[in-house]
GUVEX-772188 format. One line per 2 residues: number of its first residue (from 1); their letters; for each residue x, y, z of N, C-alpha, C. Coordinates in steps of 0.1 Angstrom, whole numbers. Layout:
REM residues N
NUM	A	X Y Z X Y Z X Y Z ~ ...
This chain:
REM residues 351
1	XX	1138 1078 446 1141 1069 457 1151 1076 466 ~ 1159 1083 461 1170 1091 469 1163 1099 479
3	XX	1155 1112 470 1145 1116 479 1135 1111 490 ~ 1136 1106 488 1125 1089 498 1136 1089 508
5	XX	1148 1084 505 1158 1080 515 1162 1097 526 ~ 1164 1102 518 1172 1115 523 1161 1121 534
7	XX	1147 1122 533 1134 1126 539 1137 1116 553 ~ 1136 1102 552 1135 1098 560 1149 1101 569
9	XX	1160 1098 565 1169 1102 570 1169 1118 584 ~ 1163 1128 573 1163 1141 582 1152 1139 592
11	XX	1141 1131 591 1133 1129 596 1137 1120 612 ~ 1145 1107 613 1156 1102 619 1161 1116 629
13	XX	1172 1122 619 1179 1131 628 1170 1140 640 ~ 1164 1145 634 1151 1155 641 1143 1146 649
15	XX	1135 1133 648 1134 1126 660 1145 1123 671 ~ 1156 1121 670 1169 1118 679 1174 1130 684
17	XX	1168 1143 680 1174 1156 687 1167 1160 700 ~ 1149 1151 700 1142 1148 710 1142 1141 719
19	XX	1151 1131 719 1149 1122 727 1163 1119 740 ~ 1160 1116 749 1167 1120 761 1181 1105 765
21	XX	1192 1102 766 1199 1098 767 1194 1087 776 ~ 1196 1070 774 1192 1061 783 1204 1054 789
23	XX	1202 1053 802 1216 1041 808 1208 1038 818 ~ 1210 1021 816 1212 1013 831 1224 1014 842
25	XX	1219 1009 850 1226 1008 860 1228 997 867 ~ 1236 987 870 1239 976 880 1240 976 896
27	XX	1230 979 898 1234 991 914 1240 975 924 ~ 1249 980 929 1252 971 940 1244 974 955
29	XX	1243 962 961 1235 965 975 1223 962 979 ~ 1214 963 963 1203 960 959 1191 943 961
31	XX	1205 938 949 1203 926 948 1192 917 958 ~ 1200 912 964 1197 910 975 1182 907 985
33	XX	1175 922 985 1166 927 993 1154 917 987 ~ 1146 913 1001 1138 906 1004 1126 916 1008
35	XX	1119 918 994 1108 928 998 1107 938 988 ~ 1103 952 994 1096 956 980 1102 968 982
37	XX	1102 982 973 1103 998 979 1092 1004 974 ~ 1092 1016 980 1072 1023 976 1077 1038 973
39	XX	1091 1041 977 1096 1058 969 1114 1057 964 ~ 1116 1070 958 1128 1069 956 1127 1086 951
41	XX	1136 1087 963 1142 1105 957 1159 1102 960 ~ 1160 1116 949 1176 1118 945 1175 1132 949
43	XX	1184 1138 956 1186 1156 963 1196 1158 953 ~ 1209 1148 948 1217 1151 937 1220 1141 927
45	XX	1225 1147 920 1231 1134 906 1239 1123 914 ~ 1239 1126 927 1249 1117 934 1243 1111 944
47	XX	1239 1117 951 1230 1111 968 1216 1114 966 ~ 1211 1099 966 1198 1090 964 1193 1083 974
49	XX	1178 1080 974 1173 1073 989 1161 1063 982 ~ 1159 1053 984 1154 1047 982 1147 1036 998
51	XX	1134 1041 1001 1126 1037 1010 1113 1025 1008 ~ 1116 1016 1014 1106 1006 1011 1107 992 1026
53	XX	1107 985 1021 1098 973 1039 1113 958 1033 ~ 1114 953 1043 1116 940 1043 1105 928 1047
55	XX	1103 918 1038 1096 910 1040 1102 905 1055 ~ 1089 903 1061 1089 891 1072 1087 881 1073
57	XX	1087 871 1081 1083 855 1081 1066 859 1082 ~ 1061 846 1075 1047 842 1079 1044 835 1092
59	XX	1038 841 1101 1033 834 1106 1015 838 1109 ~ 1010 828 1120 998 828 1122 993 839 1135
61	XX	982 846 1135 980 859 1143 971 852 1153 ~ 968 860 1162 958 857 1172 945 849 1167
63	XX	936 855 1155 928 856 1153 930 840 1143 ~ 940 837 1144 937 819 1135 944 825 1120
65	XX	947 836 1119 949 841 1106 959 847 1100 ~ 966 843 1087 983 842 1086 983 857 1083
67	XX	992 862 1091 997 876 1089 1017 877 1088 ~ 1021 885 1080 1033 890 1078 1035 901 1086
69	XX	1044 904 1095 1055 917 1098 1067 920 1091 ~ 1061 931 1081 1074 939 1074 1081 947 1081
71	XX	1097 952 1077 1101 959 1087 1108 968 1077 ~ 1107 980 1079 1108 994 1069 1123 997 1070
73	XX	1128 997 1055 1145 997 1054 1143 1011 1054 ~ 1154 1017 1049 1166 1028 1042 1173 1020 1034
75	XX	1176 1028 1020 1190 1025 1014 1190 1037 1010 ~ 1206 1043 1013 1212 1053 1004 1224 1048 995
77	XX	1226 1060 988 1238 1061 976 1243 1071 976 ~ 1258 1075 971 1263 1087 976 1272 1088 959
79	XX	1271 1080 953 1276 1077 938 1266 1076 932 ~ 1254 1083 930 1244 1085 915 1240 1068 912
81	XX	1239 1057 926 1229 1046 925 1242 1035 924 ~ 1253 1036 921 1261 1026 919 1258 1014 927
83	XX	1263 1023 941 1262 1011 953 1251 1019 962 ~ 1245 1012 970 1234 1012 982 1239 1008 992
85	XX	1238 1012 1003 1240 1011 1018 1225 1013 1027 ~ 1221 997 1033 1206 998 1036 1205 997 1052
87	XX	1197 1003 1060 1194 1002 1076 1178 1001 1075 ~ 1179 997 1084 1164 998 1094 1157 1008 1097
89	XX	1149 1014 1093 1140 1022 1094 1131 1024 1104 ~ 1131 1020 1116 1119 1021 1130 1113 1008 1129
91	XX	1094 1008 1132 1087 998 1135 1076 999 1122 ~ 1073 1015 1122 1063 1018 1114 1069 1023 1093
93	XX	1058 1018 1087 1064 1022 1073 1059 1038 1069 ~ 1070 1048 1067 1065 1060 1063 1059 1062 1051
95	XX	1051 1071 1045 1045 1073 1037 1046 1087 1032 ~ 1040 1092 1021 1040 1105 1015 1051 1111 1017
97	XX	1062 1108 1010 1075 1112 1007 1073 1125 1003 ~ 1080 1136 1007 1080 1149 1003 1095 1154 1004
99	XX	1099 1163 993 1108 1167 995 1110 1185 998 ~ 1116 1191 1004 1114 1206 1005 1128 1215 1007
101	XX	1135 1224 999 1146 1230 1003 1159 1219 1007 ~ 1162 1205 999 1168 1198 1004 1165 1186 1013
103	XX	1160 1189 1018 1156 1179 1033 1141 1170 1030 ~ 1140 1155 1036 1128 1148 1034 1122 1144 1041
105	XX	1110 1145 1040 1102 1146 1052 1090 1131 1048 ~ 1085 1127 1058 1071 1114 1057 1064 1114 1068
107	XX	1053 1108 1070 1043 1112 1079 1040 1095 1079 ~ 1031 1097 1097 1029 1081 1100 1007 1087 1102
109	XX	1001 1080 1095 986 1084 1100 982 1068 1104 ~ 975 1073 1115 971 1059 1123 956 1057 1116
111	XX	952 1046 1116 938 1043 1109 926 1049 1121 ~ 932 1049 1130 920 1056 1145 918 1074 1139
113	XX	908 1073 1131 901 1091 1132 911 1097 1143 ~ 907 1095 1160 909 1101 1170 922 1101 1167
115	XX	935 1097 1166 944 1098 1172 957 1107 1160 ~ 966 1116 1162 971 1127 1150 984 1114 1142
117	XX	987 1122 1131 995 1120 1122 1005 1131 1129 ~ 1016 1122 1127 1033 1129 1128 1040 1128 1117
119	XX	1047 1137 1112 1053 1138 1100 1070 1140 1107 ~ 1077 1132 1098 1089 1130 1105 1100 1137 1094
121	XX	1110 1140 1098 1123 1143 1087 1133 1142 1089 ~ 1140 1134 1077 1151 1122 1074 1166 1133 1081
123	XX	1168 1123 1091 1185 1125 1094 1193 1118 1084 ~ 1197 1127 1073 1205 1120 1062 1220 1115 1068
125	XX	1224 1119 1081 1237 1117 1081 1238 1106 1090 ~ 1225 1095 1093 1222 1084 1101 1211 1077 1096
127	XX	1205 1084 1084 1190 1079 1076 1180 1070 1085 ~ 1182 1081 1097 1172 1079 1103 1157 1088 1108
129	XX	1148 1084 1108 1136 1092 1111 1134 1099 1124 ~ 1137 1120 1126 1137 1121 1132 1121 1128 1135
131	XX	1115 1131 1147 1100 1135 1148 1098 1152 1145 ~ 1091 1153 1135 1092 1171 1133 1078 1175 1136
133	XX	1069 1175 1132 1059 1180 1136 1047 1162 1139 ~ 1029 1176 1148 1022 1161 1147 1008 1167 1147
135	XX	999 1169 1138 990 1172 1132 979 1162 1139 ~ 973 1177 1144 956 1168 1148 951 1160 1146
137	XX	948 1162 1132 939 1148 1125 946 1137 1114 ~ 943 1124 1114 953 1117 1105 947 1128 1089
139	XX	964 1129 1082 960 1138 1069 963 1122 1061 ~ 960 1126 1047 961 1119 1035 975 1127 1025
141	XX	979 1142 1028 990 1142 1024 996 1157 1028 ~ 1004 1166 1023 1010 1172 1030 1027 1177 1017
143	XX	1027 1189 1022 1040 1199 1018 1045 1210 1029 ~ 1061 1208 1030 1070 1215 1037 1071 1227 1028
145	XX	1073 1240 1038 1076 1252 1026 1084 1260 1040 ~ 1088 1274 1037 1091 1284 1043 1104 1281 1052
147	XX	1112 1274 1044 1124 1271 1048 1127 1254 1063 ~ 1109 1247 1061 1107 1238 1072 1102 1244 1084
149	XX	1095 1261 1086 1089 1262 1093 1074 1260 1088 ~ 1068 1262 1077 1056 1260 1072 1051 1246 1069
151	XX	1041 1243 1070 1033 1229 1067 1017 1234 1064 ~ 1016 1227 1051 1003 1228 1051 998 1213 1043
153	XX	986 1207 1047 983 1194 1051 969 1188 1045 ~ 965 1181 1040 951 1178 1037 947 1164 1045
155	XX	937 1168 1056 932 1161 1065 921 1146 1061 ~ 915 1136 1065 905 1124 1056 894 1129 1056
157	XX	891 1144 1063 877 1150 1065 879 1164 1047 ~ 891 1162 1042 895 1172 1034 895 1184 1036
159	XX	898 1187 1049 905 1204 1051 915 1209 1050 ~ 921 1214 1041 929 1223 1043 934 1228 1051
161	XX	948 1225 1061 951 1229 1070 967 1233 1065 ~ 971 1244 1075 982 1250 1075 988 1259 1090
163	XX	999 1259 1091 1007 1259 1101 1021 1269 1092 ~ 1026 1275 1100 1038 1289 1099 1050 1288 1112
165	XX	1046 1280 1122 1052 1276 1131 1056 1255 1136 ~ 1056 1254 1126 1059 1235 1129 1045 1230 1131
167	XX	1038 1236 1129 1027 1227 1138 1024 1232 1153 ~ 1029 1243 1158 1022 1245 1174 1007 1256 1172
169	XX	1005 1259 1159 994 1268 1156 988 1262 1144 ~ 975 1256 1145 969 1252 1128 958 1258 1128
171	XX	955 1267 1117 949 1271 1107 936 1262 1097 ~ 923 1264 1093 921 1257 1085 915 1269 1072
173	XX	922 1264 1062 919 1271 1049 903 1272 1040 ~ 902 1285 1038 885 1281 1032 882 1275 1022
175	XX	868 1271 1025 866 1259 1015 864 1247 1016 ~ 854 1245 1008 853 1222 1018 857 1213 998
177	XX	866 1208 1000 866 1206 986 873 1189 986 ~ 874 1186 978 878 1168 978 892 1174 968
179	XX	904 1171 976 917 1175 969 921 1160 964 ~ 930 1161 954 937 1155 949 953 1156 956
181	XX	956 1171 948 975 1170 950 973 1185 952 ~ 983 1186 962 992 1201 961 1002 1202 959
183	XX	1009 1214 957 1019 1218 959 1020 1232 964 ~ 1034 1237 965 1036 1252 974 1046 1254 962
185	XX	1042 1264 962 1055 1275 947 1054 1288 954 ~ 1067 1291 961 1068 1306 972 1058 1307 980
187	XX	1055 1318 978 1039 1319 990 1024 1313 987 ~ 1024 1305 976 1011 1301 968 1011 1286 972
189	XX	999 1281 980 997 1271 977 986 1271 964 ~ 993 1255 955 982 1254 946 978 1238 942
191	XX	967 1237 945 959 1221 945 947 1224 933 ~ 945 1212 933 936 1204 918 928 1199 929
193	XX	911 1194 933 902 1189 937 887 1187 931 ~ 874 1188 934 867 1188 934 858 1195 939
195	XX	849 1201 934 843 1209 949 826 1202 943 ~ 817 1201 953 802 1200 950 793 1213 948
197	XX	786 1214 940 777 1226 941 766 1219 931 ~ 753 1227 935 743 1221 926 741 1228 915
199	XX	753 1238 909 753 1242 894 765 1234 888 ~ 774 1227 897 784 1219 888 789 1210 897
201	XX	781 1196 900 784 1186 910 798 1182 902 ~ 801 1177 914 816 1171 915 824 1179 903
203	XX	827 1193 900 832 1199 889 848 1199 894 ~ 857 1196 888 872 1198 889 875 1213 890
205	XX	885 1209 900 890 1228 901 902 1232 906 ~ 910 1242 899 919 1245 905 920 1259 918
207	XX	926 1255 924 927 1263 937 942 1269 936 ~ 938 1286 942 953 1291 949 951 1296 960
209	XX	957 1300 970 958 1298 985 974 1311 992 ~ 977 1322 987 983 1328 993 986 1329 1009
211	XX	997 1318 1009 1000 1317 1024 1002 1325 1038 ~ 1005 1340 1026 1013 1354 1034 993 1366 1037
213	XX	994 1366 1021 982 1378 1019 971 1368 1024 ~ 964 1356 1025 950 1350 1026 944 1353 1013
215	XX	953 1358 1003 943 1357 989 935 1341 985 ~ 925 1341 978 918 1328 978 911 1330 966
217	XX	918 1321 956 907 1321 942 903 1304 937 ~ 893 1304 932 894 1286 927 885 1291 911
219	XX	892 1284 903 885 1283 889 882 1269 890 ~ 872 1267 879 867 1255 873 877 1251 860
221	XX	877 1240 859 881 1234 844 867 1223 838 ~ 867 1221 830 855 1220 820 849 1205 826
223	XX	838 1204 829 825 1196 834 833 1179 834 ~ 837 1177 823 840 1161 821 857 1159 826
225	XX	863 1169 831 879 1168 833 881 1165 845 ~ 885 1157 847 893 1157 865 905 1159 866
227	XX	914 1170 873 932 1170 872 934 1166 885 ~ 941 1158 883 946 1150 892 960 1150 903
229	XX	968 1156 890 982 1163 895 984 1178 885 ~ 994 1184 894 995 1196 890 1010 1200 890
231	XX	1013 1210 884 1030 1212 882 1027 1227 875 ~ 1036 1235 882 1040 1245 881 1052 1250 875
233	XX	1054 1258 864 1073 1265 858 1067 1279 854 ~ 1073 1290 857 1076 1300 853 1063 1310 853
235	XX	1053 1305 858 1038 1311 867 1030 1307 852 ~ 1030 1293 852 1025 1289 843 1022 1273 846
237	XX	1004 1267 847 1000 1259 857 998 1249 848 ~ 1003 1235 849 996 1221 839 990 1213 847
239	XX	979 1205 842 971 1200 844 969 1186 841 ~ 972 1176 847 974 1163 844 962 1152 846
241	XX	953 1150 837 940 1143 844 934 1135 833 ~ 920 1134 833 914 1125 822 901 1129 822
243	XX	898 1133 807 884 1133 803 878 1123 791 ~ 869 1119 792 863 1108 786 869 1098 783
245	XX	881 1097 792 882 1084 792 901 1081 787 ~ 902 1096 782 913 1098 779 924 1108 790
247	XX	937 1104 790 945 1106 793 949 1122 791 ~ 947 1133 796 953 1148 790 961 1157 798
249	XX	972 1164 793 973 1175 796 970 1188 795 ~ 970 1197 805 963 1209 798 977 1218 804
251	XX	975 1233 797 987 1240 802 977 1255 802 ~ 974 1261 816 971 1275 818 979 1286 816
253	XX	979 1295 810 990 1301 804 983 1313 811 ~ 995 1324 812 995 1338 817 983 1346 817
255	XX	981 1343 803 970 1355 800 956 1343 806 ~ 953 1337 810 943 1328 815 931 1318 808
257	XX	949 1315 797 940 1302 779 944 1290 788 ~ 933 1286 789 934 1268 788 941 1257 774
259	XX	952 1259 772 954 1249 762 957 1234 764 ~ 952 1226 755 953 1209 757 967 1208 745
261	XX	976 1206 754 989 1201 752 994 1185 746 ~ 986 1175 758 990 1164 750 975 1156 754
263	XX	975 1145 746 965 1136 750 969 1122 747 ~ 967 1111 757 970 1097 753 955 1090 754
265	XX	949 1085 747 939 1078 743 942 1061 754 ~ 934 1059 766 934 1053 775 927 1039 775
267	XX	912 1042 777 902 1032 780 899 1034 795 ~ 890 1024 803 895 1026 816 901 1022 826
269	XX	915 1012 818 919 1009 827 936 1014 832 ~ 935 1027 823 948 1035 826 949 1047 834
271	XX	956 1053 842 954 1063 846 970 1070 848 ~ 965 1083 854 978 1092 854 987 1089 868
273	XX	996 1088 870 1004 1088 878 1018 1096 887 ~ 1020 1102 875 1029 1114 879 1036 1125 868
275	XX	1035 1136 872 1041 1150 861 1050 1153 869 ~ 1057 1161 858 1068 1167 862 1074 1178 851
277	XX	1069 1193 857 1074 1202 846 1085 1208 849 ~ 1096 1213 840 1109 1218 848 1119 1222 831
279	XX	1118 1235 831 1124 1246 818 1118 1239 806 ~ 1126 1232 797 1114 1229 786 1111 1213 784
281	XX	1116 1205 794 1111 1196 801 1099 1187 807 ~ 1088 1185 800 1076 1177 810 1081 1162 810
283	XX	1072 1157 819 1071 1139 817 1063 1136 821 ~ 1055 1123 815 1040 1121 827 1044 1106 824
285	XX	1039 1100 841 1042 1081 842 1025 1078 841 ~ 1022 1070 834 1005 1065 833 1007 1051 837
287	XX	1003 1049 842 997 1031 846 988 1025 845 ~ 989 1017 838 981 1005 830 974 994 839
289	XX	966 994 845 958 980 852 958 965 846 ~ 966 959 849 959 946 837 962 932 849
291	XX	951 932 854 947 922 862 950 922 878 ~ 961 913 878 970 915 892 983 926 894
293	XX	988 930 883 998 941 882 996 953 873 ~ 1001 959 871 1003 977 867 1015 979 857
295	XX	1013 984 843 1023 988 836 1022 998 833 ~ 1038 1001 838 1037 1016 838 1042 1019 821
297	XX	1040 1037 819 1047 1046 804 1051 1056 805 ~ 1061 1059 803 1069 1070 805 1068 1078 791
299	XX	1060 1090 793 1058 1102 781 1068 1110 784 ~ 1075 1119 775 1081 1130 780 1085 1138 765
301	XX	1088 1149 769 1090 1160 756 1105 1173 758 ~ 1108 1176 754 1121 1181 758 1118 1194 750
303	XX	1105 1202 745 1103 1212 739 1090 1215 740 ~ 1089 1216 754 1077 1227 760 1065 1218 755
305	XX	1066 1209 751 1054 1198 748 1050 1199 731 ~ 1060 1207 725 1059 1199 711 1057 1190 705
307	XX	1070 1179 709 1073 1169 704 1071 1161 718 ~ 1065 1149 716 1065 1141 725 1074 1123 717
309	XX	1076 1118 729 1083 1103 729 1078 1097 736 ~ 1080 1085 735 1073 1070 751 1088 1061 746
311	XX	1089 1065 765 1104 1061 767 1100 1044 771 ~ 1107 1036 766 1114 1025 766 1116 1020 781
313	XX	1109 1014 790 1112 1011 802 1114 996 800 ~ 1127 996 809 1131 984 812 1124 970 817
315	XX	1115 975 826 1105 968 835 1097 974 834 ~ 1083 978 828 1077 980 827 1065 980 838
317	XX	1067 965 844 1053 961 849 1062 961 865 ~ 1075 966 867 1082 972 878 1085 980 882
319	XX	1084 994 872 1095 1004 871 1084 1011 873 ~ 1089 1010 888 1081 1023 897 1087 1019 911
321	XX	1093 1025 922 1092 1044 920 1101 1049 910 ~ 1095 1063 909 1103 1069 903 1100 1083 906
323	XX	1114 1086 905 1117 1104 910 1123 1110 899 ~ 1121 1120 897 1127 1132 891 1135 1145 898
325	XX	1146 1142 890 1159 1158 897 1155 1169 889 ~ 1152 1182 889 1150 1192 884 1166 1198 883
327	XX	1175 1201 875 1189 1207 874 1189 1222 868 ~ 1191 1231 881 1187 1246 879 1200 1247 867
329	XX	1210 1246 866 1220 1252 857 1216 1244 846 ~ 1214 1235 845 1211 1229 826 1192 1230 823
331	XX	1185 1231 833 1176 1236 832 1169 1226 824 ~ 1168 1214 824 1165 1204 822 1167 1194 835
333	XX	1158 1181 829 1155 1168 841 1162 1155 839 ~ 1162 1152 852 1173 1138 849 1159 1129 861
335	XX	1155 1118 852 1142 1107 857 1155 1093 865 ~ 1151 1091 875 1156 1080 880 1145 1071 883
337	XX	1147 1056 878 1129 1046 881 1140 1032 882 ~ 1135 1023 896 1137 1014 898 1134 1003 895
339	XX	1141 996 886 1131 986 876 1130 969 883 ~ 1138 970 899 1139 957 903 1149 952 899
341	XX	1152 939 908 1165 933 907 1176 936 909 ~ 1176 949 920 1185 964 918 1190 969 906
343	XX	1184 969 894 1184 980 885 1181 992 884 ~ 1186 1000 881 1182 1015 879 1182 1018 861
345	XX	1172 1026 859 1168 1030 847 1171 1048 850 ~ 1184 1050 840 1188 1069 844 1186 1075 830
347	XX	1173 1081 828 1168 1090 817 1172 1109 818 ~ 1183 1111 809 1184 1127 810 1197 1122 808
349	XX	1208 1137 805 1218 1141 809 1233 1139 824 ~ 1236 1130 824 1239 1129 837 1253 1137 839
351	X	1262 1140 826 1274 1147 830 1269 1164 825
């Protein structure tokens, strides 16, 4: 029986050496707000943005038919979420939050084909939306690189487009492919999509895109996988998507092995929502469909994807958005997720 006891015991300790420090937060400022938020980034352990709408009154529209005008806040923090300080945000609600070398950037795409998307970036010292660039065609999403002179963009026709100058010169990248997610890691762009061919319809694929050289390579990943999001550490590429029905990660390694890292057993009414790889650090958010709302799960592993945990969310069927700080000197992540009611949920190391 001792043995019995002492096993579980070590067993105890060695699960608790994995698992990541939890604290709420009371955020002041919050409370309050009449309406919803749709992102949330942190640049430091300290100054945090939180972007979302204020509800408007109901009234009746032209057409005999009740419509709402929301009006797009700001709230910042300059104390790691304590307190919030909220303004007005323009007319229009930004979208596709990106962050690049510090600075945040969002884009307005008009539902008119004809008319371009402007991607704007945050005056933090007024949190207000200033106009930075304005792209031909409305895009679906988009990354800042080259210190905020580079943009490269994925258009509703799915081109690949890229710019080295703000936007006064665009480029379109080869290839006709149905993208998912990019990202830019130095001079590489690299996206997860689709491409059609009649030896492997709709086959998943990863794409790289040398921004400098025009190098251009795309691999397949296996017939039944779709990756959905993608994350990059150390020139080493993971793969966040679903096959048969299940939830997986995959991790491409140097020498060019596809290994399956983790898997969560789904159904179909769950799907992937966000990765995040960073020193020996992953996390993936999945969300759960169940009717009129979404619950979200927070996976994460603190040893290169050995060991995994399912973090404990506060609100579960709230706690979203959520951002992740990447911390170059501890080389580990600190997760910040808004669980409503101005709560904050702070997963990682914060001192």
């Amino acid at each position: 029986m001792k043995k019995k006891h002492i096993f579980i015991l070590v067993v105890s300790i060695l699960s608790s050496c994995y698992r990541n420090p939890v604290i709420t937060i009371q955020s002041k400022g919050l409370q309050d707000v009449q309406g919803g938020f749709n992102d949330l980034v942190f640049l430091t352990k300290r100054e945090g943005y939180l972007f979302g709408y204020k509800s408007g009154d109901p009234r009746w529209g032209a057409g005999g038919d009740l419509v709402r005008i929301d009006t797009p806040i700001i709230f910042r923090t300059v104390d790691g979420g304590m307190t919030w300080k909220g303004s007005s945000a323009g007319n229009e609600i930004i979208k596709n939050i990106s962050v690049s070398d510090g600075e945040i950037y969002g884009e307005i795409s008009s539902l008119d084909t004809t008319k371009p998307s402007i991607i704007y970036k945050l005056n933090r010292s007024t949190s207000h939306w200033d106009e930075y660039s304005t792209v031909y065609s409305p895009i679906r999403n988009f990354k800042i690189f080259n210190n905020g002179f580079g943009i490269v963009c994925v258009n509703r026709n799915n081109d690949l487009l890229s710019t080295n100058d703000k936007g006064k010169n665009w480029f379109k990248l080869p290839g006709k492919t149905r993208v998912d997610q990019i990202i830019v890691r130095g001079n590489w762009l690299l996206y997860t999509g689709s491409f059609i061919t009649d030896e492997a319809p709709f086959s998943s694929l990863f794409g790289k895109y040398n921004l400098e050289t025009k190098q251009f390579n795309i691999s397949y990943f296996p017939k039944d996988f779709r990756a959905y999001f993608i994350d990059e550490y150390n020139q080493e590429y993971f793969f966040l998507g679903v096959q048969q029905k299940t939830v997986k990660l995959y991790k491409l390694s140097h020498d060019g092995k596809l290994t399956l890292i983790h898997q969560i057993f789904t159904g179909t009414k769950i799907f992937p929502k966000k990765l995040n790889v960073f020193g020996k650090d992953i996390s993936i958010l999945i969300g759960e469909q169940e009717s009129l709302y979404t619950t979200n799960h927070l996976y994460y592993s603190t040893d290169k994807g050995n060991h995994w945990d399912k973090q404990v969310l506060r609100n579960p069927t709230y706690s979203d958005p959520i951002c992740f700080l990447n911390d170059l000197h501890k080389q580990s992540t600190l997760t910040w997720i808004y669980c409503g009611a101005g709560e904050l949920q702070v997963i990682g190391k914060l001192q």
